[in-house]
C-alpha positions in Angstrom: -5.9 16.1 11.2 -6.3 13.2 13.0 -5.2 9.7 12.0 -7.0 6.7 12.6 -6.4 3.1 11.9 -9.2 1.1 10.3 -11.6 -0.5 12.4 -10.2 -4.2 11.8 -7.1 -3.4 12.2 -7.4 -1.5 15.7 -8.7 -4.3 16.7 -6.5 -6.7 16.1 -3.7 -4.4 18.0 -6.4 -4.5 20.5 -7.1 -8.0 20.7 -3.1 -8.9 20.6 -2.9 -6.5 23.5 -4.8 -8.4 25.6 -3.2 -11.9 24.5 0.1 -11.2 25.2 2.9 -8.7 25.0 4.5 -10.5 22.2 1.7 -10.3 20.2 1.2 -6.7 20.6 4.7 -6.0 19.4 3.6 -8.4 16.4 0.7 -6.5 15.4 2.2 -3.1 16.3 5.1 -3.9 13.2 2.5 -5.2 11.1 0.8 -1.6 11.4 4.6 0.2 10.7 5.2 -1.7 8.2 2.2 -1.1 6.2 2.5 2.4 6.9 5.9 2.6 5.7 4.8 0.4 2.4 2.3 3.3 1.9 4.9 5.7 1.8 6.7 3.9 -0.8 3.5 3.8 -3.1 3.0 7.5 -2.3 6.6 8.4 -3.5 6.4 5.9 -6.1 3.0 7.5 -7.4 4.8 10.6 -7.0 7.7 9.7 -9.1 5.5 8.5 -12.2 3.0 11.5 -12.0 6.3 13.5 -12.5 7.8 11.2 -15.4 4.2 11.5 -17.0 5.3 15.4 -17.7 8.5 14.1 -19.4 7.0 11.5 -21.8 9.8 8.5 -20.4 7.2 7.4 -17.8 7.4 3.8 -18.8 9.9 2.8 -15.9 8.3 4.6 -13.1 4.8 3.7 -14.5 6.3 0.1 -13.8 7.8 0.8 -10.4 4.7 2.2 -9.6 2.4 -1.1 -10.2 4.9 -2.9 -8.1 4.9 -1.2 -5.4 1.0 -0.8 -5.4 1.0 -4.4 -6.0 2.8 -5.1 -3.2 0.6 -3.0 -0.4 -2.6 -4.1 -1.4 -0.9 -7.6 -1.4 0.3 -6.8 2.1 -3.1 -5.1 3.4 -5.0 -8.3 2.7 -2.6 -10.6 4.3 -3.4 -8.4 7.4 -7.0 -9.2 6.6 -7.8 -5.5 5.3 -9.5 -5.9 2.0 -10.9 -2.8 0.8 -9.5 -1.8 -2.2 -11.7 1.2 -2.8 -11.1 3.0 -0.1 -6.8 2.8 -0.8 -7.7 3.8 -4.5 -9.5 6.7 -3.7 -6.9 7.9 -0.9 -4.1 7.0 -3.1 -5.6 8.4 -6.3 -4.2 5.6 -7.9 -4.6 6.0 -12.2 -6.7 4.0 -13.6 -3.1 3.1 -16.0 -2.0 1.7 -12.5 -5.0 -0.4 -11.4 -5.4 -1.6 -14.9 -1.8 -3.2 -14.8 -1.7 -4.8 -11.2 -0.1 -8.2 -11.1 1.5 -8.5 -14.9 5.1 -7.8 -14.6 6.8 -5.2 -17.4 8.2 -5.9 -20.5 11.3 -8.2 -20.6 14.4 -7.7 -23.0 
């Protein structure tokens, strides 16, 4: 399977390509990095579907709305706004999206 990257975002690599080569590194980073933040919320979605088996999922329920906190955070300061689509691909919990920017319990 083929992977493609969304429509804005090709081309903004595209448009920073034709600026200048600096900006093409720019905007080639930006695309790693939110690829390797969407790893993190994959293993972090991981991690709390596991901990749901156990009954002690509070911590990695936690982790989990941090992490996806942060990469739809990042993806719109990229400009890439569509939640939908990452909730569907991610198969974010509903016990995830409903908790998105409150911070956990302190002590």
């Amino acid at each position: 399977m083929a992977v493609r990257a969304p429509k804005n975002l090709a081309s903004r690599v595209q448009e920073a390509e034709a600026k200048s080569p600096l900006e093409a590194e720019i905007a080639a980073e930006q695309a790693s990095a939110l690829g390797r933040s969407g790893q993190r919320v994959s293993q972090a979605l991981a991690a709390y579907r596991q901990a749901l088996e156990t009954g002690n999922y509070e911590t990695e329920r936690d982790r989990a709305v941090e992490t996806v906190y942060g990469f739809l955070i990042q993806r719109e300061f990229l400009g890439l706004r569509d939640r939908a689509a990452i909730i569907r691909d991610y198969d974010i919990p509903r016990e995830i999206i409903s908790r998105l920017g409150t911070s956990p319990k302190r002590l």
